[in-house]
C-alpha positions as CSV (number, residue, x, y, z in Angstrom):
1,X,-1.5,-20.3,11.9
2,X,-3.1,-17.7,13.9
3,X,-3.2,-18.6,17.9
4,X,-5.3,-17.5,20.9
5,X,-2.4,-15.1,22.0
6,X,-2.2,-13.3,18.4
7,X,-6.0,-13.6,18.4
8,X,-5.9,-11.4,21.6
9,X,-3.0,-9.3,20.6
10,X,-4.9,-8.5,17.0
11,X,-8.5,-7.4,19.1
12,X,-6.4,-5.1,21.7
13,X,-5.4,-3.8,18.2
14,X,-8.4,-3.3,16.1
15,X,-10.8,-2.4,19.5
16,X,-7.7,-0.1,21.4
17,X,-7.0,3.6,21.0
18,X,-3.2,3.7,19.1
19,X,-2.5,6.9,21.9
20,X,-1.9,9.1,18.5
21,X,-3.8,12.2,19.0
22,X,-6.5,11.9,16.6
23,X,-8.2,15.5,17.1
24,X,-5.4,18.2,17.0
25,X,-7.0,21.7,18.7
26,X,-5.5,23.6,15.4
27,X,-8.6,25.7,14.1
28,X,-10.0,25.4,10.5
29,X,-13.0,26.7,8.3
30,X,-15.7,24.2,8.7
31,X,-16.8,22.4,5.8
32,X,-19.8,19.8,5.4
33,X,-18.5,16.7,3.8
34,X,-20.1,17.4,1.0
35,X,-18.4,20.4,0.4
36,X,-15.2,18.2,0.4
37,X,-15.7,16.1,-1.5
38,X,-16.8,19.2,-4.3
39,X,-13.4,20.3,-3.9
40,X,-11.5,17.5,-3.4
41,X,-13.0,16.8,-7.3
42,X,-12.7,20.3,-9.0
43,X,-8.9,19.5,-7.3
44,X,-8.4,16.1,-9.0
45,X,-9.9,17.4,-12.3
46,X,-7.4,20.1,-12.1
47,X,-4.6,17.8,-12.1
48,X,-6.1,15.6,-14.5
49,X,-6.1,18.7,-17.3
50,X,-2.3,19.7,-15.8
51,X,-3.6,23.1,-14.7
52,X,-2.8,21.7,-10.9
53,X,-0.3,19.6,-9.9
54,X,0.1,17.0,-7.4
55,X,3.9,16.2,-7.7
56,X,3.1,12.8,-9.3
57,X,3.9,11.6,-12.8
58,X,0.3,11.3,-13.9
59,X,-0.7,8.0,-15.8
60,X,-0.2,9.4,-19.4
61,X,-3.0,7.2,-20.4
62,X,-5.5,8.7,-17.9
63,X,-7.3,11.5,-19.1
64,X,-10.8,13.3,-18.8
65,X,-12.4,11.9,-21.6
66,X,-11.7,8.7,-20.3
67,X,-11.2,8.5,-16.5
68,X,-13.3,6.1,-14.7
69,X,-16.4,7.8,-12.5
70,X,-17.2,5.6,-9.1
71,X,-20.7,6.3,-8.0
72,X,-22.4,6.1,-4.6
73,X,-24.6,2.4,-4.9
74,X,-27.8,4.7,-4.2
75,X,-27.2,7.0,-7.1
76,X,-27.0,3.9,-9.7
77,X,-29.9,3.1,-12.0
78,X,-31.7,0.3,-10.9
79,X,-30.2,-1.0,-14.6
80,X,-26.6,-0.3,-13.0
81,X,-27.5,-1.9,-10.2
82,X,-28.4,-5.0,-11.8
83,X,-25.3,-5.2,-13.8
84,X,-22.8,-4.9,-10.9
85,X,-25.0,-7.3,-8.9
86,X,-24.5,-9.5,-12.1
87,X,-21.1,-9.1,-12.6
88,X,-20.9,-10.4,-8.5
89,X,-22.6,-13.2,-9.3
90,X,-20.3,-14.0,-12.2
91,X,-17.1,-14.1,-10.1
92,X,-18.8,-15.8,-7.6
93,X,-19.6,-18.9,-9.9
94,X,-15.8,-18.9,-11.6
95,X,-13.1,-21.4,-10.9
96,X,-10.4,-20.5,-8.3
97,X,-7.0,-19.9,-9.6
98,X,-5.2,-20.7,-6.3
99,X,-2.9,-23.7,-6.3
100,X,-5.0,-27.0,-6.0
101,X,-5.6,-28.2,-2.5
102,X,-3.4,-25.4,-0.9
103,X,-6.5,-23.5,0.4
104,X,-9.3,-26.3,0.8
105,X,-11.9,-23.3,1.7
106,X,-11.2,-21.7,-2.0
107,X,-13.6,-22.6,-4.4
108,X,-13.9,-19.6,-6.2
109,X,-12.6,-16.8,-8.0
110,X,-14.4,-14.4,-5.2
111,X,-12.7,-16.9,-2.9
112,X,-9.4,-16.1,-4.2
113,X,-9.6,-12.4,-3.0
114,X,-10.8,-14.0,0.7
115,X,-7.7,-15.9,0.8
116,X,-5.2,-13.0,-0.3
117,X,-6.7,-10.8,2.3
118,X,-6.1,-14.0,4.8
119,X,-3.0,-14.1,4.0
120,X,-2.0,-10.2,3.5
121,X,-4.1,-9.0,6.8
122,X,-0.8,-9.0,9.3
123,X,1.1,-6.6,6.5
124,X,-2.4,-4.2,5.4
125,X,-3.9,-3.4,8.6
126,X,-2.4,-0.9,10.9
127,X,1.0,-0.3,8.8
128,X,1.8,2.6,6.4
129,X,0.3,0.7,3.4
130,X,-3.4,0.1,4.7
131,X,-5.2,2.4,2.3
132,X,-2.5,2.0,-0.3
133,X,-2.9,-1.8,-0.3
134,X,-6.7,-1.7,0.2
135,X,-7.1,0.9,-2.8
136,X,-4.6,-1.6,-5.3
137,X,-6.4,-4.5,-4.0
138,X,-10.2,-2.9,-4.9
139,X,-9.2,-1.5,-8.6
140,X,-8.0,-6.0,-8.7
141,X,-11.6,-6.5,-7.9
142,X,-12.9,-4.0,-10.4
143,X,-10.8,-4.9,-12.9
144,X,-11.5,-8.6,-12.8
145,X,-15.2,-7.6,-12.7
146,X,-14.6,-5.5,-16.1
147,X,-12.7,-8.4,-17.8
148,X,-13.2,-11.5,-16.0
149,X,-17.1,-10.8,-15.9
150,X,-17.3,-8.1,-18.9
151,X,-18.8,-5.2,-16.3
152,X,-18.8,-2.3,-17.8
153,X,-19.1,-0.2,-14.9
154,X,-16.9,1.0,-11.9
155,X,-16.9,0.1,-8.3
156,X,-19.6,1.5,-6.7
157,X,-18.9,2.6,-2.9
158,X,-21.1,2.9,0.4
159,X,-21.2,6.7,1.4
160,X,-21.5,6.3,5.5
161,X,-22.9,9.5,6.3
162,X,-26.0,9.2,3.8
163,X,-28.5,6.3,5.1
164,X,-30.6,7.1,8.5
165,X,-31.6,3.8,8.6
166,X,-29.0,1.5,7.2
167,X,-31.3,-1.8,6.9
168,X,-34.1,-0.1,4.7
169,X,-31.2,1.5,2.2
170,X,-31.0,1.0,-1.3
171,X,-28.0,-1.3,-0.6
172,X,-29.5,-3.6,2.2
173,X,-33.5,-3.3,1.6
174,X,-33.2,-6.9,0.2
175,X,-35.2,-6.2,-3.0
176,X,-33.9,-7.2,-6.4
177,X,-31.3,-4.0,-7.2
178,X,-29.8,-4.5,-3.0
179,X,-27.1,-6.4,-2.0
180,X,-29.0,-8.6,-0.2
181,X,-30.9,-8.2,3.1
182,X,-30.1,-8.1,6.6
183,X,-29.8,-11.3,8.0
184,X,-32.8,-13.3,9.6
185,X,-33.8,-11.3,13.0
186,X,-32.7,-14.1,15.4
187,X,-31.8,-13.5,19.4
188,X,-28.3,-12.8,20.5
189,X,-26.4,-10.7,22.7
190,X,-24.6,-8.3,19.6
191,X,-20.9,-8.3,19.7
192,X,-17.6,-7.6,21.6
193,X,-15.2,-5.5,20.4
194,X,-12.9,-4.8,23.4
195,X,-16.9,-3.2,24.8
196,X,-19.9,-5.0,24.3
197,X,-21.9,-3.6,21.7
198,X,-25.8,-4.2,21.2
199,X,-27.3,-6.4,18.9
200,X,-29.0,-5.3,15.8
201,X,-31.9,-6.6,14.3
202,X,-30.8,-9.4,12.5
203,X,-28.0,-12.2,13.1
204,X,-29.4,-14.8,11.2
205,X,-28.7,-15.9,7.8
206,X,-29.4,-13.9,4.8
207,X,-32.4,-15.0,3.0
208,X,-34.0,-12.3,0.9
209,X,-32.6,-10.6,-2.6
210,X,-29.9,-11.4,-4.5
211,X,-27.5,-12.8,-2.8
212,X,-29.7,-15.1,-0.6
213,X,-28.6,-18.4,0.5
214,X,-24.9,-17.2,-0.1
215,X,-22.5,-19.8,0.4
216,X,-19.5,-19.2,2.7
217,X,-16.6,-21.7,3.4
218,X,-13.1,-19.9,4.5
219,X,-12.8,-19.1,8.1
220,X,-14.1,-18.3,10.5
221,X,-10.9,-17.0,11.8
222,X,-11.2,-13.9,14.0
223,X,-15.4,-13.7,14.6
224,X,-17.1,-10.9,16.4
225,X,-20.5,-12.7,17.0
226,X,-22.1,-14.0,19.8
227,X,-20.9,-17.4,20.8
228,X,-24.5,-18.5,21.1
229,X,-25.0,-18.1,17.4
230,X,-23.0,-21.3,17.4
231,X,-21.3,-20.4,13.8
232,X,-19.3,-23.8,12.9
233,X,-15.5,-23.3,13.9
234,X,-13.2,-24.0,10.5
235,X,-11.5,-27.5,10.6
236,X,-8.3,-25.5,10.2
237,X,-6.6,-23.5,12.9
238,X,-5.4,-21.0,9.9
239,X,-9.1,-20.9,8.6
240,X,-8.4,-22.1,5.3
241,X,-10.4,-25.2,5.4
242,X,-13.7,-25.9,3.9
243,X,-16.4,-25.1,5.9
244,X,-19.5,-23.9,4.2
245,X,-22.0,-22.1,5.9
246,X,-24.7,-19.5,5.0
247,X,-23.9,-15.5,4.8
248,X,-25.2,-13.8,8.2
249,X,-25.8,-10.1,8.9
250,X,-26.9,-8.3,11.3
251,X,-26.7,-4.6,9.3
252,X,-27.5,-2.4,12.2
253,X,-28.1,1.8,12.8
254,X,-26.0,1.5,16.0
255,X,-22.6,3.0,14.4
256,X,-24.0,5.4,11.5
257,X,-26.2,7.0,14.2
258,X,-22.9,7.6,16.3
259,X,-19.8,7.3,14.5
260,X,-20.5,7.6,10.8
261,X,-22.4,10.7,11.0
262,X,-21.2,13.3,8.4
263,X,-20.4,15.9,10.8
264,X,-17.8,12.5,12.0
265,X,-16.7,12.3,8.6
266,X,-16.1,15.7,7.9
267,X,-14.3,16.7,11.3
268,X,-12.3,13.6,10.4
269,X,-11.3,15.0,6.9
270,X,-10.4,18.3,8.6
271,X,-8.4,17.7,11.7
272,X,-5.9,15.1,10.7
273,X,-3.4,17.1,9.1
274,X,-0.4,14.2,8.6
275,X,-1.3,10.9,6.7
276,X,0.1,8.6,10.1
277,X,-2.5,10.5,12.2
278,X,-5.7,10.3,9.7
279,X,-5.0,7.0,9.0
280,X,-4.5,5.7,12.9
281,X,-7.8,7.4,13.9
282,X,-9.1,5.9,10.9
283,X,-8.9,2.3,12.0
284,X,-8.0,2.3,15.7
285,X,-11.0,2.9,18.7
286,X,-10.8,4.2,21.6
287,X,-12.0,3.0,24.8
288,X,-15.3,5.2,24.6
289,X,-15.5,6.1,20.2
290,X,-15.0,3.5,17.5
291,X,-13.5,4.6,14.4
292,X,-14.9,5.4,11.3
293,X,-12.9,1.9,9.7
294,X,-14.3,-0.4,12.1
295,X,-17.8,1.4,12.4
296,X,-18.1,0.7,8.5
297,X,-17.8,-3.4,9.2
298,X,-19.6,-3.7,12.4
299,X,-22.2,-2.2,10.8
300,X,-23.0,-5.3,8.4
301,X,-21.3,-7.3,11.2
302,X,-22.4,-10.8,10.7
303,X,-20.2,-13.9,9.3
304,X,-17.7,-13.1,7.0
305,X,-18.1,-9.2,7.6
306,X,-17.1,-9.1,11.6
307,X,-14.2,-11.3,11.1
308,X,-11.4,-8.9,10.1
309,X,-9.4,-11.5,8.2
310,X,-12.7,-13.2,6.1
311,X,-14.4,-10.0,5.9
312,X,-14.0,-9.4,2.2
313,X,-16.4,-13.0,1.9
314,X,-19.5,-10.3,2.7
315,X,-20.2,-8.6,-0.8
316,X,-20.5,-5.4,0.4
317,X,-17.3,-5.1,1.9
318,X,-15.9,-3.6,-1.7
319,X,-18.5,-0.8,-1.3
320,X,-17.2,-0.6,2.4
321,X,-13.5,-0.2,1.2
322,X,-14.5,1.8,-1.8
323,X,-15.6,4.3,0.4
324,X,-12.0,4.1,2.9
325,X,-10.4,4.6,-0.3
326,X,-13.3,7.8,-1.5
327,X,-12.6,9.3,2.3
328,X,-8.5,9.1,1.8
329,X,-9.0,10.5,-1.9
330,X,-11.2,13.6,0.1
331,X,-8.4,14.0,2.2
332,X,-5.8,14.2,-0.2
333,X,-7.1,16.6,-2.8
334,X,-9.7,18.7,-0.8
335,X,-7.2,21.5,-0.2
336,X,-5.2,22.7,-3.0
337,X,-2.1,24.4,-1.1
338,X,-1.6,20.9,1.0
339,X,-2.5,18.6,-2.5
340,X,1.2,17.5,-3.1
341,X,2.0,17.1,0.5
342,X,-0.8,14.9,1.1
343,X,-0.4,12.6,-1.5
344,X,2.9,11.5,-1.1
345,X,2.6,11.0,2.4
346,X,3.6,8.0,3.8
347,X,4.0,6.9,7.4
348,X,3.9,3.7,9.6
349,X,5.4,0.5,10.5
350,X,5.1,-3.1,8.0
351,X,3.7,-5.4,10.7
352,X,0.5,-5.1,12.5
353,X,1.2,-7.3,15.3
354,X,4.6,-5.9,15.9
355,X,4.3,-2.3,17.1
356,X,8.3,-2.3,16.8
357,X,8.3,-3.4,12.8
358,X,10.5,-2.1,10.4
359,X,9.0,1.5,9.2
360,X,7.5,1.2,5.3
361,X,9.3,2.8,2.7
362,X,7.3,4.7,-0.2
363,X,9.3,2.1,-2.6
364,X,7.9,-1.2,-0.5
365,X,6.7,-3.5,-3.1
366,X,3.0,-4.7,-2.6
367,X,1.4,-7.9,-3.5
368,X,-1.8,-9.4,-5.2
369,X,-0.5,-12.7,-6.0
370,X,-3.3,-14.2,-8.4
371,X,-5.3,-11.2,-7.7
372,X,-3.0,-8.8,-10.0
373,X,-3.6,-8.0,-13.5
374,X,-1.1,-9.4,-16.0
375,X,2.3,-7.2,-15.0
376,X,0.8,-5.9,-12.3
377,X,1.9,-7.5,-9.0
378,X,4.5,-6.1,-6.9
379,X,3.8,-2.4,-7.6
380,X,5.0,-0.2,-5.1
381,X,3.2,2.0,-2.8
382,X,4.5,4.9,-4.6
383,X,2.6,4.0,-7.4
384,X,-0.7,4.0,-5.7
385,X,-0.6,7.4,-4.2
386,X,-3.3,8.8,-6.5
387,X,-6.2,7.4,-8.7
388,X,-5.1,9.1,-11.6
389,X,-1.2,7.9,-11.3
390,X,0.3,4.4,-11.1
391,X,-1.9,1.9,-12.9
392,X,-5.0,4.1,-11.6
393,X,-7.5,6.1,-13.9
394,X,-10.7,6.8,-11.5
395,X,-11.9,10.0,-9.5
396,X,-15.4,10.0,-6.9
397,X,-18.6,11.7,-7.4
């Protein structure tokens, strides 16, 4: 049960600077982001063929012939397109596996990874395991995609820095191979995320390609809209009772144009040498710059995607954490001399609410509940340092 004070306490967090010093004054070569993410492949490669190493024990299964490509969603085929947006729609339409009744909201299979993310967001936001979590939780989604839905692809991510108009990209345009469209344009007053941002040109519910008319029913439990919008409160204080309700957007240029630029991703990448720093300034604004994180959700916004508990409800927050996990991964492997530092890095506290929590451990178990594949729950963060160790067999292109 969430209350107004940890409401409060949980938007000082997500909205407030963390006072870590995000942008060290040390001087490095300049490199565009796409020139790290060029190394940070030729980098993984090398430590997929063993002429690198990262100081993990690789998964013995993972090699080049096989390792899994993710892709951009622009760079799919439209055919691609069409068969992740299937696959979507398959685990949208399948049975929940959560215990009967517990979660009244749950009616789906896609609802199940709403309510583990409910339930999980206190431990995976602001702790030592946010990208490690988030990266176990998306190869879940994937892998129930492949073999709950027989996709054949990977999942595809949303690269920040590449749309100059966000509502007319290939992933929001609202024709057949998008995600969907923005929401109806509808008045309101934006959002407030510890500022008041502007509002963007939609807010309403989404109505055009292939996820229009959407249903939602868990939460809302943390919403960023405007009031006015009058989206229905849940019946249950812990948001986990049944209250359906159309998918709203209001996708919006407001944060690519400002924060998600890739000279913002790329400064990012290079001034954060220690994992606790890159992964603060990640997630945490300041009083005058939101973070890269954040910038990524409010600009869908909307209902599920503002809400930082529901937010997985909005489909495209999987090509939202895709990318978090692509931008760690770019991070990690971009320079060779610092590749096994960097990947075993591990720094931060267990509880996101409580700045004094116990510090994580590399060997902390983390949880999917009915989310992990058979044998797979409880791995620990250890395991999911890299995409080509642990249960992991992927790089980024």
């Amino acid at each position: 049960m969430v209350g107004k004070a940890v409401v409060n306490a949980l938007v000082a967090s997500l909205c407030l600077f963390s006072g870590v010093g995000a942008w060290p004054s040390t001087k490095r070569q300049t490199l565009s982001i796409d020139d790290i993410q060029k190394q940070a492949l030729a980098n993984a490669q090398k430590v997929l063929d063993g002429s690198l190493s990262d100081g993990l024990t690789r998964n013995a299964n993972c090699t080049k012939s096989n390792v899994a490509i993710r892709k951009e969603y622009g760079d799919l085929s439209k055919d691609e397109r069409t068969e992740y947006i299937r696959a979507v729609k398959c685990i949208l339409s399948k049975p929940s596996k959560l215990p009967a009744g517990k979660y009244p909201g749950a009616k789906t299979r896609y609802d199940d990874f709403v309510v583990v993310h409910m339930n999980m967001t206190p431990s995976v936001h602001g702790t030592a395991n946010f990208m490690h979590w988030h990266r176990y939780y998306i190869w879940a989604y994937e892998t129930a995609l492949r073999t709950e839905c027989d996709y054949k692809g990977y999942q595809p991510y949303w690269n920040w820095g590449k749309y100059s108009d966000l509502p007319a990209s290939p992933i929001f345009n609202g024709d057949e191979w998008s995600m969907g469209g923005n929401g109806e344009a509808v008045p309101h007053q934006g959002g407030f995320i510890g500022r008041q941002v502007p509002a963007g040109p939609g807010g309403g519910c989404v109505k055009t390609g292939p996820f229009a008319g959407l249903n939602i029913t868990l939460g809302p439990l943390m919403g960023t809209m405007d009031p006015a919008l009058k989206i229905p409160s849940n019946p249950q204080r812990d948001g986990f009772g049944n209250n359906p309700r159309c998918l709203r957007r209001d996708v919006n240029n407001f944060f690519t144009k400002s924060y998600l630029r890739p000279t913002d991703l790329s400064d990012h990448i290079m001034t954060n040498t220690a994992i606790g720093k890159f992964q603060d300034s990640l997630q945490n604004d300041s009083p005058t710059k939101a973070a890269i994180h954040s910038s990524g959700h409010y600009s869908i916004w909307g209902d599920p995607g503002g809400d930082v508990y529901v937010s997985p409800g909005e489909p495209v927050f999987w090509l939202h954490h895709g990318q978090v996990d692509r931008h760690w991964w770019m991070w990690a492997n971009y320079l060779e001399k610092e590749l096994k530092t960097r990947t075993s890095q591990y720094d931060g506290g267990t509880n996101w609410m409580n700045p004094a929590s116990a510090k994580g451990k590399a060997t902390d178990q983390q949880w999917l509940d009915v989310l992990a594949p058979a044998g797979m729950n409880g791995i620990a963060s250890n395991q999911l340092f890299s995409t080509t160790s642990g249960p992991f067999c992927y790089l980024y292109q």
